[in-house]
One Martini backbone bead per residue (centre of mass of N, CA, C, O) as a GRO file, in nm:
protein
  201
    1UNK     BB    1   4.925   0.976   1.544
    2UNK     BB    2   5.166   0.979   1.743
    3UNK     BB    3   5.287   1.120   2.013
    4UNK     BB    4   5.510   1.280   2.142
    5UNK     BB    5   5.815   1.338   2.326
    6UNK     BB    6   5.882   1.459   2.662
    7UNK     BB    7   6.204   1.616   2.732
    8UNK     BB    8   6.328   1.695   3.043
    9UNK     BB    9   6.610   1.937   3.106
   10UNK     BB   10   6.874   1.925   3.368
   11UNK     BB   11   7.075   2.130   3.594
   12UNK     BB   12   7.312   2.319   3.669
   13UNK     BB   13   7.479   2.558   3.693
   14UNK     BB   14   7.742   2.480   3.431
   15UNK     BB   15   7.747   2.189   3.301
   16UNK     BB   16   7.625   2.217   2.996
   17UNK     BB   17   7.355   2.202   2.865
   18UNK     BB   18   7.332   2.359   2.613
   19UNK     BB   19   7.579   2.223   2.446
   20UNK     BB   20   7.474   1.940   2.484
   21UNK     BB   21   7.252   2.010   2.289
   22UNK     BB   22   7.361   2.127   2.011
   23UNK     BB   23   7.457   1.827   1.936
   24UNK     BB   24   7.185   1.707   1.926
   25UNK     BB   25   7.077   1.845   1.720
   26UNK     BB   26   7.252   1.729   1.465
   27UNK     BB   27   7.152   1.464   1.501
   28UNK     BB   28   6.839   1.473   1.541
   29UNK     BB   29   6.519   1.427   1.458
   30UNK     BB   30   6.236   1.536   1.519
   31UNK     BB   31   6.365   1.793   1.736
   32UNK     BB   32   6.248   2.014   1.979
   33UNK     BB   33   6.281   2.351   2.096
   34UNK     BB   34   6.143   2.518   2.426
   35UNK     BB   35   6.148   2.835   2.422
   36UNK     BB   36   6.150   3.019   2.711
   37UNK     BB   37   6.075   3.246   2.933
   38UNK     BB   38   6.184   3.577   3.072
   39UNK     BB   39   6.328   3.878   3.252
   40UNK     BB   40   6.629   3.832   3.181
   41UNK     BB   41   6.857   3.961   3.035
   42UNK     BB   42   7.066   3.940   2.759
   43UNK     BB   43   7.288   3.788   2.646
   44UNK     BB   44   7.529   3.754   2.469
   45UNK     BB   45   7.368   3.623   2.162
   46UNK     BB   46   7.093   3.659   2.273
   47UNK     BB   47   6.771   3.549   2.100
   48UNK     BB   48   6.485   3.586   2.076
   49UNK     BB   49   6.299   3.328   1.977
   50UNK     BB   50   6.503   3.145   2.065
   51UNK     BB   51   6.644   3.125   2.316
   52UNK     BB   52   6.420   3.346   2.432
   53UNK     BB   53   6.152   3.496   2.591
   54UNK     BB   54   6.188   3.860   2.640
   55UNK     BB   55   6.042   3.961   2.926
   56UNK     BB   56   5.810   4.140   3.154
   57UNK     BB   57   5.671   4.099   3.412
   58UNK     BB   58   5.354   4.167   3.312
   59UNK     BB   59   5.372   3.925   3.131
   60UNK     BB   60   5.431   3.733   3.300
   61UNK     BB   61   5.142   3.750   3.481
   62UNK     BB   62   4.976   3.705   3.272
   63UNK     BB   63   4.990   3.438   3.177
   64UNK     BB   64   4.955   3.287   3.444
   65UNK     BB   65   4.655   3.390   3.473
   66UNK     BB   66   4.578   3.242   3.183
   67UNK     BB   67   4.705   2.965   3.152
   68UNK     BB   68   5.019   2.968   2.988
   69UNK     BB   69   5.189   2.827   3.207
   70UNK     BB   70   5.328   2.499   3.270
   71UNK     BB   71   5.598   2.640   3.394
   72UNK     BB   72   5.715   2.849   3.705
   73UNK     BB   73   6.016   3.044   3.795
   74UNK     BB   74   6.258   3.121   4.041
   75UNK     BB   75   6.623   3.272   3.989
   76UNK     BB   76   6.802   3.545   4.056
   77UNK     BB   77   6.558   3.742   4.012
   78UNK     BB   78   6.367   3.539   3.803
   79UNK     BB   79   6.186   3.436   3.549
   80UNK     BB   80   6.105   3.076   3.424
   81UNK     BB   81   5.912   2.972   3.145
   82UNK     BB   82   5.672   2.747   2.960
   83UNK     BB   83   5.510   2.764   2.731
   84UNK     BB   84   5.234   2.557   2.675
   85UNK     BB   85   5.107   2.561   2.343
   86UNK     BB   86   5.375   2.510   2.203
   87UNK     BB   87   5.384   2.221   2.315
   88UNK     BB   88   5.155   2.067   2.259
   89UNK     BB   89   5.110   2.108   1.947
   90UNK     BB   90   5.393   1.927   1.883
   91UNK     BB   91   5.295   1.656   2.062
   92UNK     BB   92   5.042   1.620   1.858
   93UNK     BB   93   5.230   1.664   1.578
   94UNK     BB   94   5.463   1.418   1.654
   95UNK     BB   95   5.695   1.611   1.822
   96UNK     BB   96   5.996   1.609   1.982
   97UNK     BB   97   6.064   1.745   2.304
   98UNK     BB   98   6.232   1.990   2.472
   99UNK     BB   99   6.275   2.104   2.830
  100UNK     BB  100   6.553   2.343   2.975
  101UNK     BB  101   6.473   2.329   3.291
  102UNK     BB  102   6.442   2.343   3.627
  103UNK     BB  103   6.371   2.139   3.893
  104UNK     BB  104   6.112   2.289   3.974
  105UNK     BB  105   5.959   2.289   3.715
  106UNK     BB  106   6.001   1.979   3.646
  107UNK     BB  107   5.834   1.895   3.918
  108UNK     BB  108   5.572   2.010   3.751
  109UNK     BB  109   5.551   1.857   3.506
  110UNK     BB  110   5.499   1.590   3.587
  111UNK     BB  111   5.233   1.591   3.745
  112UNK     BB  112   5.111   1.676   3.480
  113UNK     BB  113   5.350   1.507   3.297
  114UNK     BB  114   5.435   1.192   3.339
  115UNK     BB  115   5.525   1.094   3.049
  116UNK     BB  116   5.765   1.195   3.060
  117UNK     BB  117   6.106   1.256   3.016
  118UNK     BB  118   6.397   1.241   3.250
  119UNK     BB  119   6.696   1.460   3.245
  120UNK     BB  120   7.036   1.473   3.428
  121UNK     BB  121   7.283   1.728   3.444
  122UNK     BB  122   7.638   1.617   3.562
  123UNK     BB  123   7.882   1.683   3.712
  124UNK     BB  124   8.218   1.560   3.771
  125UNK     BB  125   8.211   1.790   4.023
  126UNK     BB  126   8.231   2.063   4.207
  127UNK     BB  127   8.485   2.183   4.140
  128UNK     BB  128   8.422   2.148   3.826
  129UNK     BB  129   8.171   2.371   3.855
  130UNK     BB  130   8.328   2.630   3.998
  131UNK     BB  131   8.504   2.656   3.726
  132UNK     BB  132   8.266   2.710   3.530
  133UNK     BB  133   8.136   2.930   3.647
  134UNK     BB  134   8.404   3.109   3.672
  135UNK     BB  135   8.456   3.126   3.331
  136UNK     BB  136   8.191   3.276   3.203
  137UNK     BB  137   8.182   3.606   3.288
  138UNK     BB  138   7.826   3.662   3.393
  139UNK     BB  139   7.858   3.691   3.712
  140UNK     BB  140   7.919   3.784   3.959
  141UNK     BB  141   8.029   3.667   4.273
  142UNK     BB  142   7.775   3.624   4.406
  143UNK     BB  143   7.605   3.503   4.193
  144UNK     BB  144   7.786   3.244   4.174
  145UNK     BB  145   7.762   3.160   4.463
  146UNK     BB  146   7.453   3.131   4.448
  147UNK     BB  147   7.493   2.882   4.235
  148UNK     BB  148   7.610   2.695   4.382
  149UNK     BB  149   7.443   2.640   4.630
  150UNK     BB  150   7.228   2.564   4.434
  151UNK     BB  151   7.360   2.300   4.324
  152UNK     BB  152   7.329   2.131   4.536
  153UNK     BB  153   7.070   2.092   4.587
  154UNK     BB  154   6.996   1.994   4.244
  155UNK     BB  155   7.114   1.794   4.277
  156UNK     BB  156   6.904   1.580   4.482
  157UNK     BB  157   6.708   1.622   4.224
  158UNK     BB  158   6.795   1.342   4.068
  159UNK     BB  159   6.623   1.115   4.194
  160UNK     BB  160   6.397   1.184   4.035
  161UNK     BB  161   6.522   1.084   3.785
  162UNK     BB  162   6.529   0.853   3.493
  163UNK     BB  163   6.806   1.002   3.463
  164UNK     BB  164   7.202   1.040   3.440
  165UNK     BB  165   7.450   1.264   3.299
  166UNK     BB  166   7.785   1.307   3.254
  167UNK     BB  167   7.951   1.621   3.214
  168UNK     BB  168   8.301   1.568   3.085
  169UNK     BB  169   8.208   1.539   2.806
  170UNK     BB  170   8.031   1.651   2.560
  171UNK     BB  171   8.064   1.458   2.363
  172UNK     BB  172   7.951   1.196   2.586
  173UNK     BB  173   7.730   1.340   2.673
  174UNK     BB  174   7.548   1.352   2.392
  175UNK     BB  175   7.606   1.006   2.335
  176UNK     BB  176   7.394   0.921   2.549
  177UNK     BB  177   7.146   1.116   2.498
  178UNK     BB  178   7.114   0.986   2.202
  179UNK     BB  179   7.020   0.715   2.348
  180UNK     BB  180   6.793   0.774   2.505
  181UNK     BB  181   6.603   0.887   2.276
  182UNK     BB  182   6.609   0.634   2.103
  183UNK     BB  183   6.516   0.447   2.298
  184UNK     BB  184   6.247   0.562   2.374
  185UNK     BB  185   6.145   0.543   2.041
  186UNK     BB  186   6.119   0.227   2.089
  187UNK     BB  187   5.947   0.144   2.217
  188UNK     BB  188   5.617  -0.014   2.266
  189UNK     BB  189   5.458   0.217   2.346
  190UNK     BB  190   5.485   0.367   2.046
  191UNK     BB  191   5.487   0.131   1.823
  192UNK     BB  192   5.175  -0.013   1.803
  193UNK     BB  193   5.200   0.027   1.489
  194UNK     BB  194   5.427  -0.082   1.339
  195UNK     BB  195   5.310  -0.420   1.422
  196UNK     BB  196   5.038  -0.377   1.266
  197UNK     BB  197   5.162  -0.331   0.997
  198UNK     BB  198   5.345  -0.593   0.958
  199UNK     BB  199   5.095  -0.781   1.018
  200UNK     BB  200   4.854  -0.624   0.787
  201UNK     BB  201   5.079  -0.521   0.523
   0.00000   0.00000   0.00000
């Protein structure tokens, strides 16, 4: 059984990845969303084991020190990490993962796992940011200010990624993201399983 891929998926507060992600979902088979641990309280709609795993700091600390965490950050007074095990089962078992971390964690991942294929979604303007964050509606203004001025910060950390793609619409930026899933897919890296079976079978 080939081994699945790890696509790690980053951008600015405020992009739409989660959105944009919801689509991909709808239409690709065989792709799992990683689950990320966090400290910070649930947002409306946001459920236990799907959206994250809502955690409080000791048991963040216990995971770290036990090496149960993939990768993990701090931001705006919190922390997100990735629980290791279960993303390792699921690429072990032939399923392709994606990973919605910070790029500060992407950064962390690609170390440990170089062959991750790595997708930056970015805003088409900085205006066009910081009107997304400010209609959120889900934190204070200083807050606000906050995520803005570190995206600019996390824009910069673009050029480290294998992609990069601009989330102007939804429909536009899912049908990209899911291009580039697809070719990823496709490698002759991956598939010299499928060219032996051609030729043998």
């Amino acid at each position: 059984m080939e081994r699945g891929i790890l696509f790690v998926f980053s951008g600015p507060s405020g992009t739409g990845k989660g959105t944009v992600l919801e689509e991909v979902f709808k239409t690709v088979k065989n792709l799992h969303y990683s689950v990320s641990a966090t400290t910070r309280a649930p947002r409306n709609g946001e459920v236990h084991g799907v959206n994250y795993y809502f955690i409080d700091d000791a048991e963040f600390d216990r995971m770290i020190a036990s090496g149960e965490m993939l990768e993990y950050v701090e931001k705006f007074t919190n922390r997100y990490g990735t629980p290791k095990k279960a993303v390792e089962k699921l690429l072990s078992e032939g399923n392709d993962v994606i990973l919605e971390i910070e790029t500060i964690g992407a950064e962390n991942v690609r170390r440990q796992m170089p062959e991750c294929v790595s997708i930056f979604i970015a805003p088409p303007s900085l205006k066009e940011l910081w009107h997304r964050l400010t209609g959120r509606n889900t934190d204070d203004e200083n807050i606000e200010k906050l995520r803005f001025e570190t995206s600019k910060v996390e824009l910069m950390c673009a050029y480290n990624y294998d992609y990069i793609v601009i989330n102007d619409t939804v429909a536009h930026c899912a049908e990209q993201v899911l291009g580039i899933i697809e070719a990823e897919r496709c490698k002759v890296s991956r598939n010299r399983k499928v060219i032996e079976n051609i030729l043998y079978n």
